[in-house]
C-alpha positions as CSV (number, residue, x, y, z in Angstrom):
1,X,22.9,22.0,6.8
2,X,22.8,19.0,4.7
3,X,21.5,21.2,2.0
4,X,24.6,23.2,2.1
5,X,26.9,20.1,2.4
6,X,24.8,18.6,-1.3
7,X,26.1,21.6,-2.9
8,X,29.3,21.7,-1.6
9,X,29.7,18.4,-2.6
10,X,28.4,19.3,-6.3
11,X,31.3,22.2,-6.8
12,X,33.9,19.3,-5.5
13,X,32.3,17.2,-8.1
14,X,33.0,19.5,-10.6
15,X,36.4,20.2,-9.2
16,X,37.3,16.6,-9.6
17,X,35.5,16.0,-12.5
18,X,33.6,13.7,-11.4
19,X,30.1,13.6,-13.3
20,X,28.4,10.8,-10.5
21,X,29.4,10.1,-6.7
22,X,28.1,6.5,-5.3
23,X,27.7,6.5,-1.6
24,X,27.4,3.5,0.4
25,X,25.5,3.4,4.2
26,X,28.2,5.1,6.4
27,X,29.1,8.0,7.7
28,X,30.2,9.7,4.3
29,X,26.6,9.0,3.7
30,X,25.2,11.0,7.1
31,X,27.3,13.9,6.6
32,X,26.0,13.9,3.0
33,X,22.1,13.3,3.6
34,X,21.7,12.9,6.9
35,X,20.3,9.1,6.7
36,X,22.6,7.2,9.7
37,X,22.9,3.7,8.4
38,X,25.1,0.4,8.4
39,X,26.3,-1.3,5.4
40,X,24.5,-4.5,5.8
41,X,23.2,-7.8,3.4
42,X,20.7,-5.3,1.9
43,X,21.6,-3.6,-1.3
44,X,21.6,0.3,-0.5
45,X,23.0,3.1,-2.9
46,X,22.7,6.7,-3.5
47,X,23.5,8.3,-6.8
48,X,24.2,11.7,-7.2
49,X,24.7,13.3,-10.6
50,X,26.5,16.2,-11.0
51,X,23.1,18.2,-12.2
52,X,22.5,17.9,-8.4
53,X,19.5,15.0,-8.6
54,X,20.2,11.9,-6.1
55,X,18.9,8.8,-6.4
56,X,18.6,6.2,-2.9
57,X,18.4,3.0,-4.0
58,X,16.6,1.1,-1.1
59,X,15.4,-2.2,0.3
60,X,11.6,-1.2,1.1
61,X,12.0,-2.2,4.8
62,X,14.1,0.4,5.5
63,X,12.7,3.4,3.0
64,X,10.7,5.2,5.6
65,X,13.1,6.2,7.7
66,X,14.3,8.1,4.9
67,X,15.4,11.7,4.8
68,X,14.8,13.3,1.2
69,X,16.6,16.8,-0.2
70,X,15.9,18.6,-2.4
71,X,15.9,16.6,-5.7
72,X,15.9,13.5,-4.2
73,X,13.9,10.6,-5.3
74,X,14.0,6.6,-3.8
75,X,13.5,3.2,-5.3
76,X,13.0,0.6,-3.1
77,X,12.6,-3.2,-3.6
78,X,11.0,-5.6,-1.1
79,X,13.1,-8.8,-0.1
80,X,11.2,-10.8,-2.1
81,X,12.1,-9.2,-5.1
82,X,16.1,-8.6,-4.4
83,X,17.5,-5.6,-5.8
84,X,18.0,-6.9,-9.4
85,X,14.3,-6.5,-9.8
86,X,15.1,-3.0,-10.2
87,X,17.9,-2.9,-12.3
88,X,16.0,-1.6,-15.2
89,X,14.6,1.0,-13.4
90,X,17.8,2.2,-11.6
91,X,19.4,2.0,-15.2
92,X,16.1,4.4,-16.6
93,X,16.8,6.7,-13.7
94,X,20.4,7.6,-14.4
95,X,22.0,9.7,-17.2
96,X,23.0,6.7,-20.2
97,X,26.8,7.5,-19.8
98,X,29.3,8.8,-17.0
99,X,33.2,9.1,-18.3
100,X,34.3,9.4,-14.2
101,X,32.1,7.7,-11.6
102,X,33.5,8.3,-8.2
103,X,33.1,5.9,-6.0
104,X,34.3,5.2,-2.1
105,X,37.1,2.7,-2.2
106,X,37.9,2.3,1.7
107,X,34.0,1.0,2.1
108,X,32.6,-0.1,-0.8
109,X,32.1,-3.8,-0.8
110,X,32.3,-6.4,-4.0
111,X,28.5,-7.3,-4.3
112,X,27.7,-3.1,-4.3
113,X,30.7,-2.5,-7.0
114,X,28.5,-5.9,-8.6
115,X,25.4,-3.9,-8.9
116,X,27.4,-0.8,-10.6
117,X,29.0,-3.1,-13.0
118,X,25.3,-4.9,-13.8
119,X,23.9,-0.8,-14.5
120,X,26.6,-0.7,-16.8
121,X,29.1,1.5,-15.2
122,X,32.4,-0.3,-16.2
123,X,34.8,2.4,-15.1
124,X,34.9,4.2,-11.7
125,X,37.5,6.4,-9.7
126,X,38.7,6.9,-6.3
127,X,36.7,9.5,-4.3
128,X,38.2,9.4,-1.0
129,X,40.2,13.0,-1.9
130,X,36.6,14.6,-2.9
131,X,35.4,13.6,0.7
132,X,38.6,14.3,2.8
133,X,38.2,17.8,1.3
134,X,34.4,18.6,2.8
135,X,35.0,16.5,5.8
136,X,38.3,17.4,7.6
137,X,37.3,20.7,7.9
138,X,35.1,21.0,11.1
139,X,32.5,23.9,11.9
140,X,31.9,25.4,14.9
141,X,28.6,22.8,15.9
142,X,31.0,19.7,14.8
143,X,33.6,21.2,17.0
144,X,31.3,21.8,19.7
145,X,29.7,18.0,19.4
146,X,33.7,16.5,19.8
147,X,33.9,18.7,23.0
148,X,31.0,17.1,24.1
149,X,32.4,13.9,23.3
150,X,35.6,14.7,25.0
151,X,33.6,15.6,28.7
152,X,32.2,12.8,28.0
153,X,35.2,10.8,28.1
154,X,36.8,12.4,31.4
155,X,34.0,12.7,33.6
156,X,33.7,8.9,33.2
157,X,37.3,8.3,33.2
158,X,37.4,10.2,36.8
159,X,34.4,7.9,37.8
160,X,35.9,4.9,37.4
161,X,39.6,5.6,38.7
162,X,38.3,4.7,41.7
163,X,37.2,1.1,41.1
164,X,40.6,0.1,39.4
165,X,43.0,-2.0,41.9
166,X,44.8,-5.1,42.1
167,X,42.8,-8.1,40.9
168,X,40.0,-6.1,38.7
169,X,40.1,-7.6,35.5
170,X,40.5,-5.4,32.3
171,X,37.1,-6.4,30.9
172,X,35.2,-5.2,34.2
173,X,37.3,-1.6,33.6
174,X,36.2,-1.7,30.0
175,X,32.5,-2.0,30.9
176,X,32.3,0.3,33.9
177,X,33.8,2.8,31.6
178,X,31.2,2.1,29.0
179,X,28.4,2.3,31.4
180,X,29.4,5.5,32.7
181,X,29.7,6.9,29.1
182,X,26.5,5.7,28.4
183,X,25.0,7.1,31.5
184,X,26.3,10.2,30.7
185,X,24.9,10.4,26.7
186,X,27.3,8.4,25.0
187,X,25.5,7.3,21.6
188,X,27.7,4.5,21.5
189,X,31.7,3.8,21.3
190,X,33.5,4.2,17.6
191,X,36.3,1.1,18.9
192,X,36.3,-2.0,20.6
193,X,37.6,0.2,24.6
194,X,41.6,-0.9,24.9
195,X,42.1,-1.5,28.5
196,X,46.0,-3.4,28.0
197,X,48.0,-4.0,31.6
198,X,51.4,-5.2,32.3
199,X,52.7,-7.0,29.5
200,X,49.4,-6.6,27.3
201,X,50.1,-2.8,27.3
202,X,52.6,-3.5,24.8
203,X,50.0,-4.2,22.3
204,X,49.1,-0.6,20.9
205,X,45.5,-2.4,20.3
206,X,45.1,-4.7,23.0
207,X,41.1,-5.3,23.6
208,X,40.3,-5.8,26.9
209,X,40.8,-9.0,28.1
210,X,40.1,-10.8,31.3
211,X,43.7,-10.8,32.3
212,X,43.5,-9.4,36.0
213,X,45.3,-6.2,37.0
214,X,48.7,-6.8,38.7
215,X,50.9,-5.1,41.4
216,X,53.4,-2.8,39.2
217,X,51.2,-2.5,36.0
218,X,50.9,-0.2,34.2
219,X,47.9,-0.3,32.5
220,X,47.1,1.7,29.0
221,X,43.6,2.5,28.6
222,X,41.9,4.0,25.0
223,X,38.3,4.8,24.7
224,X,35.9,6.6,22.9
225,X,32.7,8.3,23.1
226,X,30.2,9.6,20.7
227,X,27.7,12.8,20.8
228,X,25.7,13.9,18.4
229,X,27.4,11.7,16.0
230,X,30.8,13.2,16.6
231,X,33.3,11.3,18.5
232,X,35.7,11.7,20.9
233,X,39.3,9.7,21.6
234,X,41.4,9.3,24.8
235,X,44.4,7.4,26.1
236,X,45.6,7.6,29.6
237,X,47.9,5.3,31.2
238,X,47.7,4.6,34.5
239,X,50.1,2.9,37.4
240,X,49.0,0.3,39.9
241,X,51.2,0.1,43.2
242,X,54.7,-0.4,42.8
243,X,56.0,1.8,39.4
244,X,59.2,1.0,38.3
245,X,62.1,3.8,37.9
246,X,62.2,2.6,34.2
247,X,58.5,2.7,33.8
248,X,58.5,6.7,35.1
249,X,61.3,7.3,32.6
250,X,59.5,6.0,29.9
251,X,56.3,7.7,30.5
252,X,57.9,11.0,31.2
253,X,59.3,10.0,27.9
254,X,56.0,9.9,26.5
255,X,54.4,13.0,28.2
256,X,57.3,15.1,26.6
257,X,56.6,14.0,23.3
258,X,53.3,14.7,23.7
259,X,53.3,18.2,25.2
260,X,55.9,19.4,22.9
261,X,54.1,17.8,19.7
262,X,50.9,20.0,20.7
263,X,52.9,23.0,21.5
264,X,54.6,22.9,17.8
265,X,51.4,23.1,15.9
266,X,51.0,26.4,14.4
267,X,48.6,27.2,11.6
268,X,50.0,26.2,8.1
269,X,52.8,24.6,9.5
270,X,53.5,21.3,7.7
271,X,51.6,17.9,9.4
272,X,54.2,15.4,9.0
273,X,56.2,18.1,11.2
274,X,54.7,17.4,14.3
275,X,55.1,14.0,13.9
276,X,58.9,14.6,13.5
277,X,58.9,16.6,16.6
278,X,56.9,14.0,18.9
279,X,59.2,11.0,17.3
280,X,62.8,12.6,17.5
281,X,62.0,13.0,21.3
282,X,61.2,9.1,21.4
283,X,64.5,8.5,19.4
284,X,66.5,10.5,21.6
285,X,65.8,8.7,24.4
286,X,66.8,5.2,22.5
287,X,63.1,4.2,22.1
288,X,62.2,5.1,18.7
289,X,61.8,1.5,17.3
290,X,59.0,1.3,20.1
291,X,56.6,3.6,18.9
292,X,55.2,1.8,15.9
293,X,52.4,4.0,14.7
294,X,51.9,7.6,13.6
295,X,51.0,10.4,16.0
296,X,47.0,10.8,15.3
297,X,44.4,10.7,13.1
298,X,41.3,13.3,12.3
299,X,38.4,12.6,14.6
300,X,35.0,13.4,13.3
301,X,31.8,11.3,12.0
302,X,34.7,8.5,12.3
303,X,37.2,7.9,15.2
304,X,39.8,7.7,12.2
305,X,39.6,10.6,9.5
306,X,41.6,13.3,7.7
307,X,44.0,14.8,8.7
308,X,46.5,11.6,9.9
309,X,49.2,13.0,11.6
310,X,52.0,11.1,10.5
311,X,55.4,12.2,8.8
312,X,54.5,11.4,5.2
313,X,52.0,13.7,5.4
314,X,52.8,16.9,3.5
315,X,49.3,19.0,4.1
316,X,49.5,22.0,6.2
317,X,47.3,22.8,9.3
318,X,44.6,24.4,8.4
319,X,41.8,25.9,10.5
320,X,38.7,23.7,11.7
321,X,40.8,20.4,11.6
322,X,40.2,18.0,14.8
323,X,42.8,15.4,15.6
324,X,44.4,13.7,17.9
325,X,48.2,13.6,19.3
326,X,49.1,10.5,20.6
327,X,52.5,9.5,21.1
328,X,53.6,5.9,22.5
329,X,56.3,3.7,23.7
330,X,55.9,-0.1,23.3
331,X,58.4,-2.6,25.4
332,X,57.4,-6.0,24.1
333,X,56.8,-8.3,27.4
334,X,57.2,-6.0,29.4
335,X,54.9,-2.4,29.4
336,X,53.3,0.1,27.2
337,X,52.9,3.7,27.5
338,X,50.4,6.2,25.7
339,X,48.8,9.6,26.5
340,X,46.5,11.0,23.7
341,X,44.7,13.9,23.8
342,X,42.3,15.6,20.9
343,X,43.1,19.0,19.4
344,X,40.6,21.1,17.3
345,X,42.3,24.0,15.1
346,X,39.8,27.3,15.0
347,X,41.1,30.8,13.2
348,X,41.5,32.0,16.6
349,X,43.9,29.6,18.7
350,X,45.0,25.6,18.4
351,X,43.0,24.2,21.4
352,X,43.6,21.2,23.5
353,X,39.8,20.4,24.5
354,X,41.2,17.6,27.4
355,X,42.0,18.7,31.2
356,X,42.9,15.3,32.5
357,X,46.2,16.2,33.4
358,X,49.2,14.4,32.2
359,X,51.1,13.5,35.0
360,X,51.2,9.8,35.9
361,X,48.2,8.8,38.4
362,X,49.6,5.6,40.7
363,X,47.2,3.8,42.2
C-alpha cells in the first residue's frame, strides 16, 4: 500500500514539478510511509527526491520503530549530539541543487524550515495541492475504516443518552462518551469532544466545560472517533425537559438544511453548491448571520481535510471523497443548533454512513 502511495506521490511530483518533497511527523507522513509520529522538540525529516530515494532524518531514540521502503535509508543522531551533528552528512546525502523544494506549509514549524535553510535549500514551495490530490480521494479500506469510525461514534452516543439529565455537568458527558469510544476501539479522539448547553451552545467550539446541564437546554454535542487511523465526526443536538417553540423552529431549521444539502450532492456537481443550498435554507428563515462556518470539511487521516465544503470552493464531487455536512444556527446567549453527519462518495451511490436519526431527542 504505501509502496503504491511512494509512487503516486513521485508522478505528482513530477506533475508539480517538484524535484524534492520534505515531510514533517504527521499524518501526510503515515499515509506516505507508514511511520505514525508527532511533531515534537526532536528534529525529524524525510526527503524524497524525485529519482524515488527517501531519506528519514532521525533522533536515534526513536529510529527503530522505523518502517523503511524501498529506497529508503535513515540518519539518526543521538541527543547528545543534536541534529546539526549531521548536517554534513544530510547535505552529502542529497542531490547538490533542487530549483522547487516542496514543502508542507500548514505544519512545518520555523526551527525544521531552520534546518532546510542550514542544508542550503534557500527556496521552497507550497505542497499542500500535491497532497490534497493523493489524499482526498478515499479507497475502499479508508472508506471502510471511517464507517468503522462512524459505529463507533453511535453506539456510544446511544450508550450515554441515558446518563444525560438535569444537573450532569458537560465535562462528565464528555468523558462517558470518551470511555465508551474507547471501550469500543476508539484509537483516540482527533478534537478536544464539544459538549456546549444552554447558552454555551452558541459557541460552534465550545469545549466541555463544567457548566451543569439545565432544564430547557439544548445541548450541542460534537465528537470524534478514530479506527484504524481513520476518523470519524458527529454532531447531535439534544433537548433537556422543557424545549422552547423557537428552539423546535430553529432546529427543524437546521435538520432541513441538512437533509436537503445531502440530497443535492450528485457526482461532479460543483462543492461550493451544496453549501449554497444548505445556507439559502438558513437565510430564508432570517438566520443566515447565525451560521458562521462552512458546511464540512474532508474527514480522513485528519478530522479536517480536502474537500471543505464551503461556497468558495469551485472543485466538483468526485468519487471516493469523505466529508462531512454540517449545517448550524448560532443565537448568541441564548442556544445553538447543529446536526452533522459524514458522507463518503463511491462510483456507485453518495452514502450517508450515519443512522442516528435526525429528529430532535428531548430528554
Amino acid at each position: 500500500m504505501f509502496h503504491k502511495r511512494k509512487a503516486a506521490a513521485l508522478t505528482y511530483m513530477k506533475e508539480f514539478d517538484i524535484d524534492l518533497l520534505v515531510l514533517v511527523p504527521g499524518s501526510n507522513l503515515y499515509y506516505m510511509t507508514g511511520n505514525k509520529l508527532k511533531q515534537s522538540e526532536r528534529l525529524t525529516l524525510y526527503f524524497l527526491e524525485r529519482s524515488g530515494r527517501g531519506i528519514f532524518f532521525v533522533p536515534e531514540v526513536e529510529k527503530t520503530k522505523f518502517i523503511l521502503g524501498e529506497d529508503d535509508c535513515i540518519l539518526s543522531y543521538s541527543d547528545d549530539e543534536g541534529p546539526q551533528s549531521l548536517l554534513d552528512d544530510v547535505k552529502s546525502s542529497l542531490a547538490q541543487h533542487y530549483s522547487r523544494v516542496g514543502v508542507e506549509t500548514n505544519t512545518m514549524r520555523l526551527f525544521e524550515y531552520q534546518f532546510l535553510h542550514e542544508l542550503g535549500i534557500r527556496q521552497t514551495v507550497h505542497a499542500m495541492n500535491l497532497l490534497k490530490e493523493m489524499r482526498q480521494y478515499k479507497n475502499s479500506e479508508e472508506i471502510k475504516s471511517i464507517k468503522k469510525a462512524v459505529s463507533v461514534l453511535e453506539e456510544s452516543l446511544l450508550a450515554v443518552l441515558p446518563t444525560i439529565h438535569i444537573g450532569v455537568q458537560e465535562n462528565e458527558i464528555a468523558a462517558k462518551l470518551e470511555y465508551e469510544m474507547r471501550m469500543r476501539g476508539s484509537e483516540g479522539t482527533p478534537f478536544s469532544t464539544i459538549v456546549a448547553s444552554g447558552y454555551r451552545g452558541a459557541l460552534p467550539h465550545g469545549r466541555a466545560s463544567d457548566k451543569t446541564i439545565e432544564d430547557g437546554d439544548f445541548i450541542v454535542i460534537d465528537f470524534g472517533a478514530i479506527v484504524d487511523g481513520y476518523v470519524g465526526d458527529m454532531t447531535r443536538t439534544i433537548g433537556i425537559g422543557h424545549i422552547s417553540a423557537k428552539q423546535k423552529e430553529v432546529y427543524h431549521v437546521v435538520k432541513r438544511a441538512l437533509t436537503e444539502a445531502i440530497a443535492s450532492i450528485k457526482i461532479d456537481e460543483k462543492i461550493g453548491d451544496i453549501d449554497a443550498t444548505a445556507r439559502n435554507i438558513i437565510s430564508q428563515a432570517g438566520y443566515g448571520d447565525c451560521f458562521t462556518h462552512r458546511l464540512g470539511h474532508g474527514i480522513g487521516l485528519d478530522a479536517h481535510e480536502d474537500p471543505y465544503i464551503m461556497q468558495t470552493n469551485d472543485d466538483q464531487i468526485r468519487p471516493g471523497m469523505a466529508f462531512t455536512i454540517e449545517p448550524g444556527i448560532y443565537l448568541q446567549n441564548e442556544f445553538g443548533v447543529r446536526i452533522e453527519d459524514n458522507i463518503v462518495v463511491t462510483e456507485a451511490e453518495i452514502e450517508n454512513v450515519m443512522t442516528v436519526s435526525h429528529d430532535l431527542i428531548v430528554l
